[in-house]
C-alpha positions as semicolon CSV with decimal commas, in nm:
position;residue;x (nm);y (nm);z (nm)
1;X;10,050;7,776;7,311
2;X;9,818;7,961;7,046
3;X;9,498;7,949;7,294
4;X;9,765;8,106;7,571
5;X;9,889;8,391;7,319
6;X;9,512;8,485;7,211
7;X;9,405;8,746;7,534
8;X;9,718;8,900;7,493
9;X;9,701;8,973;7,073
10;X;9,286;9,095;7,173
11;X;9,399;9,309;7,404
12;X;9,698;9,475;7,218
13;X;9,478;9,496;6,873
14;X;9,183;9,671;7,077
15;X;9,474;9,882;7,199
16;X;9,616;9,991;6,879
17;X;9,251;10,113;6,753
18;X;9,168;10,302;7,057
19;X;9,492;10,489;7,013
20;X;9,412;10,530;6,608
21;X;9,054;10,638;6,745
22;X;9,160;10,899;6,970
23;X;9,469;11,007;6,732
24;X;9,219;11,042;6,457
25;X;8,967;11,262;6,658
26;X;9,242;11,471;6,726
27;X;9,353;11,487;6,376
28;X;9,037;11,610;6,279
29;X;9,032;11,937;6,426
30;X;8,688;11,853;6,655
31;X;8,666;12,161;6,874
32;X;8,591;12,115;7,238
33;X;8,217;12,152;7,365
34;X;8,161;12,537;7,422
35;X;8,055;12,643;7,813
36;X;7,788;12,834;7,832
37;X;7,722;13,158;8,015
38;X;7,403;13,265;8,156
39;X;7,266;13,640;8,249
40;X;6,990;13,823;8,325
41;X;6,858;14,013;8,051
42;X;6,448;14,188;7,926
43;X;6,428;13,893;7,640
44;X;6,192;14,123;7,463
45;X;6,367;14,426;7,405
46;X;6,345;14,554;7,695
47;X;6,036;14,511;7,880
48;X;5,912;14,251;8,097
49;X;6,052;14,110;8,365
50;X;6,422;13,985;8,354
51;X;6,474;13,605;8,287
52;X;6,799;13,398;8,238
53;X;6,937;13,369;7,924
54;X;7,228;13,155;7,817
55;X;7,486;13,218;7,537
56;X;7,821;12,983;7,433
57;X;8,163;13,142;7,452
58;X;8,177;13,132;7,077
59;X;7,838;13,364;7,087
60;X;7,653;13,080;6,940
61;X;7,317;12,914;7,090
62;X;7,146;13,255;7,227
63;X;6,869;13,103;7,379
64;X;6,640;13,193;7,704
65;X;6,592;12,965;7,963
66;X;6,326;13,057;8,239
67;X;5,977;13,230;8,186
68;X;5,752;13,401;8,414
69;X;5,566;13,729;8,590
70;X;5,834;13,749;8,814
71;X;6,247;13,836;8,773
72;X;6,515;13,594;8,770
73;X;6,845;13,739;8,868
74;X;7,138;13,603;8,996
75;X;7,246;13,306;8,818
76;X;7,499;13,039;8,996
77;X;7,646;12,706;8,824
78;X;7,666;12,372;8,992
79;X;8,090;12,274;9,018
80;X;7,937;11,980;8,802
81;X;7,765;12,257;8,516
82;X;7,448;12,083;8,525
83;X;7,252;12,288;8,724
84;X;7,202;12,697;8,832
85;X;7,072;12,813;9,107
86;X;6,910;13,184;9,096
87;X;6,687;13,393;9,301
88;X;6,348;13,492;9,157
89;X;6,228;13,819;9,300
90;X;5,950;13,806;9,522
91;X;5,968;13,419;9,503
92;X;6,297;13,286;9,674
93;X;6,568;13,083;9,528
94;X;6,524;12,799;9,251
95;X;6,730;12,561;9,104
96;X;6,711;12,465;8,729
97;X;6,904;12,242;8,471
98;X;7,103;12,436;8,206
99;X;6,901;12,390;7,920
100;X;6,588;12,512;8,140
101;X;6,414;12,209;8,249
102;X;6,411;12,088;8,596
103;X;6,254;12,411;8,790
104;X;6,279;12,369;9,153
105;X;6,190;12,604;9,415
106;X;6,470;12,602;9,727
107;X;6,318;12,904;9,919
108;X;6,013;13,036;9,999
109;X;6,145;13,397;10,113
110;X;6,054;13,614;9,921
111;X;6,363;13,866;9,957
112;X;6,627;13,553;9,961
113;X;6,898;13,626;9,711
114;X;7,285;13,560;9,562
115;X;7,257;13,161;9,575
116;X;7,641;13,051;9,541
117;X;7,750;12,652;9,527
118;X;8,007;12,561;9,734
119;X;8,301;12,385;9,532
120;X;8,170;12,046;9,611
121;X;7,837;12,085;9,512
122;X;7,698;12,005;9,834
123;X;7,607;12,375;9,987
124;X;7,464;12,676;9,897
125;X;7,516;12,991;10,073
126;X;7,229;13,273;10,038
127;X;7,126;13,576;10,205
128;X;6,778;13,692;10,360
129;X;6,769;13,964;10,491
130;X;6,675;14,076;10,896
131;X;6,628;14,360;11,084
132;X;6,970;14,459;11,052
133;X;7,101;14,387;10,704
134;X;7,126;14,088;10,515
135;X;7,206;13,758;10,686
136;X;7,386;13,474;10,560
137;X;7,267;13,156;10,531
138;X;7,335;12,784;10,377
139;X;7,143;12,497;10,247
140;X;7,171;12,158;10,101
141;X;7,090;12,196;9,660
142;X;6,764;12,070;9,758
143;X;6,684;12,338;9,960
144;X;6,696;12,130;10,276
145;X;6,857;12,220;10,635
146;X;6,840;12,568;10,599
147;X;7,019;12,730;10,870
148;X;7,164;13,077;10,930
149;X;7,552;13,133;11,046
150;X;7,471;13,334;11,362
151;X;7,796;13,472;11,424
152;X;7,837;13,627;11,046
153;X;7,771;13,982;10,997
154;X;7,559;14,158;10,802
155;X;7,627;14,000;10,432
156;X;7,690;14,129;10,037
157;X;7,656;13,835;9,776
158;X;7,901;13,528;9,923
159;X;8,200;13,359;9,743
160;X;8,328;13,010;9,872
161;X;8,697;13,012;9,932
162;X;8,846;12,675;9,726
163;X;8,865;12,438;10,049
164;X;8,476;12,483;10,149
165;X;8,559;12,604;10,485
166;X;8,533;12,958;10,419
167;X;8,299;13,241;10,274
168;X;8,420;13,535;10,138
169;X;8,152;13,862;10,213
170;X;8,165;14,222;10,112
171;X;8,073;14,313;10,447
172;X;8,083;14,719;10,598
173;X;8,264;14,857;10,297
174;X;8,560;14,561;10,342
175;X;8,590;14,195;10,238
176;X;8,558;13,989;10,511
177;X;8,653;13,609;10,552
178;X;8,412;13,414;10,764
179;X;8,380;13,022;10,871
180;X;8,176;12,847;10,663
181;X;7,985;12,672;10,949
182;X;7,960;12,951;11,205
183;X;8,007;13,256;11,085
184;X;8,283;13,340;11,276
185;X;8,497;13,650;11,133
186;X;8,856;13,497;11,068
187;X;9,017;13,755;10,858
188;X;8,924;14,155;10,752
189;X;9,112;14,227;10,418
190;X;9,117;14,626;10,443
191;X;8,926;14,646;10,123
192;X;8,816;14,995;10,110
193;X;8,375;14,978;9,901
194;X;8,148;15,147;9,861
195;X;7,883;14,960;10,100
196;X;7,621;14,980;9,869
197;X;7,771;14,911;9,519
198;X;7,987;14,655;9,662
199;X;7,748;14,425;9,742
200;X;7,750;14,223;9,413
201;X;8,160;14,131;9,487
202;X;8,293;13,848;9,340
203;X;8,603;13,687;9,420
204;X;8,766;13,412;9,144
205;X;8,774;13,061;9,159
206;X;9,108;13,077;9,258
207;X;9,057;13,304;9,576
208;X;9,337;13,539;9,457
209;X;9,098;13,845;9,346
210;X;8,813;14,027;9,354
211;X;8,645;14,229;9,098
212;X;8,333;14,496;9,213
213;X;8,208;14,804;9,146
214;X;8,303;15,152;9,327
215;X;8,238;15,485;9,271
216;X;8,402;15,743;9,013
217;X;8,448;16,098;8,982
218;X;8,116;16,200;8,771
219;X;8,226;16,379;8,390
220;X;7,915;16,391;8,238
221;X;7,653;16,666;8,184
222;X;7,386;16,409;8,428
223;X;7,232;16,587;8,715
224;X;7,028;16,415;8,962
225;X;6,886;16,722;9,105
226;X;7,140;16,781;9,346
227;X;7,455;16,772;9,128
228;X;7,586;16,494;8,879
229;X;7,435;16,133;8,938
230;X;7,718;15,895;9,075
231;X;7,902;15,689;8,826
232;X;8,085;15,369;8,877
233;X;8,319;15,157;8,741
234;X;8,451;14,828;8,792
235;X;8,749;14,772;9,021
236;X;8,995;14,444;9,008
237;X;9,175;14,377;9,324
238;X;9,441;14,116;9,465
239;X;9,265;13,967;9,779
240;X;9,594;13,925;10,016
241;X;9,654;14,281;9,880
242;X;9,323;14,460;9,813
243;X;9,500;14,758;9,853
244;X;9,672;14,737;9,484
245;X;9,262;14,787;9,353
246;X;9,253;14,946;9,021
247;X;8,958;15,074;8,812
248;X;8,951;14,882;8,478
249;X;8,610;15,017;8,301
250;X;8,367;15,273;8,386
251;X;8,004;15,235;8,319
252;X;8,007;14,845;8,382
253;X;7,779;14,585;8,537
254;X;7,869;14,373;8,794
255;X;8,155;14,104;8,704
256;X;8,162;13,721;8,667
257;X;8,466;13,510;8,664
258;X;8,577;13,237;8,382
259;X;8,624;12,874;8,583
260;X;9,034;12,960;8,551
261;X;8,966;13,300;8,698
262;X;9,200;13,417;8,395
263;X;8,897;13,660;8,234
264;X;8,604;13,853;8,385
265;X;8,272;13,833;8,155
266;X;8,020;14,129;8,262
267;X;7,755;14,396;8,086
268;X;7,899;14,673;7,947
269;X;7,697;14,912;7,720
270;X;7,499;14,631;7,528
271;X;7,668;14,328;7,515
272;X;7,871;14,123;7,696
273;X;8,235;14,165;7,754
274;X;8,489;13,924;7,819
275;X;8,814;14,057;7,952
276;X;9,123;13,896;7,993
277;X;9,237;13,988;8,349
278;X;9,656;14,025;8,227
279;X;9,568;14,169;7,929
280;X;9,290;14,380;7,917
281;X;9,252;14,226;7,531
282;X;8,832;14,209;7,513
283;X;8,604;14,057;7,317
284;X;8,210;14,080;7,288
285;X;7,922;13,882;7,230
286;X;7,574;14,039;7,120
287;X;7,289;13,937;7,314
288;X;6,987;14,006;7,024
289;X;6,710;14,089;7,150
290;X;6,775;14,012;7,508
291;X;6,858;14,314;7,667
292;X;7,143;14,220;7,927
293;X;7,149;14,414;8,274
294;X;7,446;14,414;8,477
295;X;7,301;14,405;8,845
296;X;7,357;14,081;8,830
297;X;7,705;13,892;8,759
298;X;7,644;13,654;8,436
299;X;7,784;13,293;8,504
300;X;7,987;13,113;8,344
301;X;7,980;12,693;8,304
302;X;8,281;12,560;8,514
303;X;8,307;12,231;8,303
């Protein structure tokens, strides 16, 4: 009877301390591991060319994570956080771990830009640009089977919709829904942008908004010669009613998305700003002596 009772008193005892285990790491107060985002910034004040830099949520672990002659812009988590792929001006696309090891080249066009993962890690979508505009493309993450989607037209930076079938494209001043295989134009939004400071749109991970940045009434004393220099801010709209946009800050970079699509992290006048989307309550984080740039959206670890 004893030797019969023995798995079951093992098995309840190793129960009982894997509950005290887990109660007790809870009791302690151990914070969850930080996500990272990553940008583009001048990690020496300001000159040379840009390279990625990564920061925690917290605004702990500044660090930079790619060298070179040449820019890298762009930056693009794996759904996994592992890996980002960015484009490397003059170079093509790569694809790097995200504590900077790992460098691999995907591309070898020189103008190819905006790498974007599809939400199962298995795609990338990219433009290159052609004789009339930029053209959308996918590939594998190992930069294999590179094909264009003939029937798409001419492209801004790409956003997967969540089931993989779709991309999402600023495309002639609207946001335009195309098949993720083809290219085939399913659905026009009526998104009134500015075609060329719309091309760094993003839409959130949920596929219920898009933030990007439009023009603004100039109020400063700037001229460029022929009257004020155009200003911009960033707009936030609801993609099944773009028509609600609304300018939320003025004198912005282009806008990133948290993995709930609850806040927007972008560049604005230094350091980087993360706002909460319902609130508008904002928060900063200092980026040393990496001077940030807002061309490109910074992004931010899903997991």
């Amino acid at each position: 009877m004893h030797s019969r009772r023995r798995p079951t008193l093992i098995v309840s005892v190793l129960a009982l301390v894997l509950i005290a285990a887990v109660a007790g790491h809870a009791a302690s107060g151990a914070p969850a591991p930080q996500r990272w985002i990553v940008f583009s910034a001048h990690p020496n004040g300001g000159t040379g060319a840009l390279q990625l830099v990564r920061v925690r949520v917290d605004g702990t672990g500044l660090s930079q994570i790619t060298t070179g002659a040449k820019s890298a812009i762009e930056p693009d988590f794996s759904p996994d956080g592992k890996r980002i792929a960015f484009a490397r001006l003059g170079s093509g696309i790569f694809r790097i771990n995200a504590d900077g090891s790992g460098l691999r080249r995907l591309t070898s066009g020189a103008r190819d830009i905006y790498p974007v993962w599809s939400r199962d890690g298995k795609r990338i979508a990219f433009l290159r640009p052609a004789r009339n505009g930029w053209r959308l493309f996918v590939m594998s993450p190992t930069g294999a089977g590179q094909r264009a989607l003939p029937q798409a037209p001419p492209a801004g930076r790409p956003s997967w919709t969540p089931n993989g079938k779709s991309i999402l494209i600023p495309s002639a001043a609207d946001l335009v829904q195309v098949d993720a295989k083809t290219g085939r134009i399913q659905r026009y939004f009526g998104l009134t942008m500015d075609i060329q400071s719309s091309q760094n749109a993003t839409v959130s991970p949920t596929g219920l908004m898009t933030a990007y940045l439009g023009p603004r009434l100039s109020t400063g004393p700037e001229d460029c010669g022929e009257g004020p220099c155009p200003q911009f801010g960033l707009y936030l709209a609801r993609v099944p009613a773009p028509h609600r946009a609304r300018r939320i800050v003025n004198d912005t970079g282009a806008a990133g998305w948290s993995p709930d699509g609850k806040t927007l992290v972008f560049v604005h006048r230094g350091p980087l700003n993360l706002r909460n989307v319902a609130t508008g309550a904002t928060t900063t984080i200092e980026t040393g002596k990496h001077v940030a740039v807002g061309d490109s959206p910074p992004a931010w670890q899903p997991r």
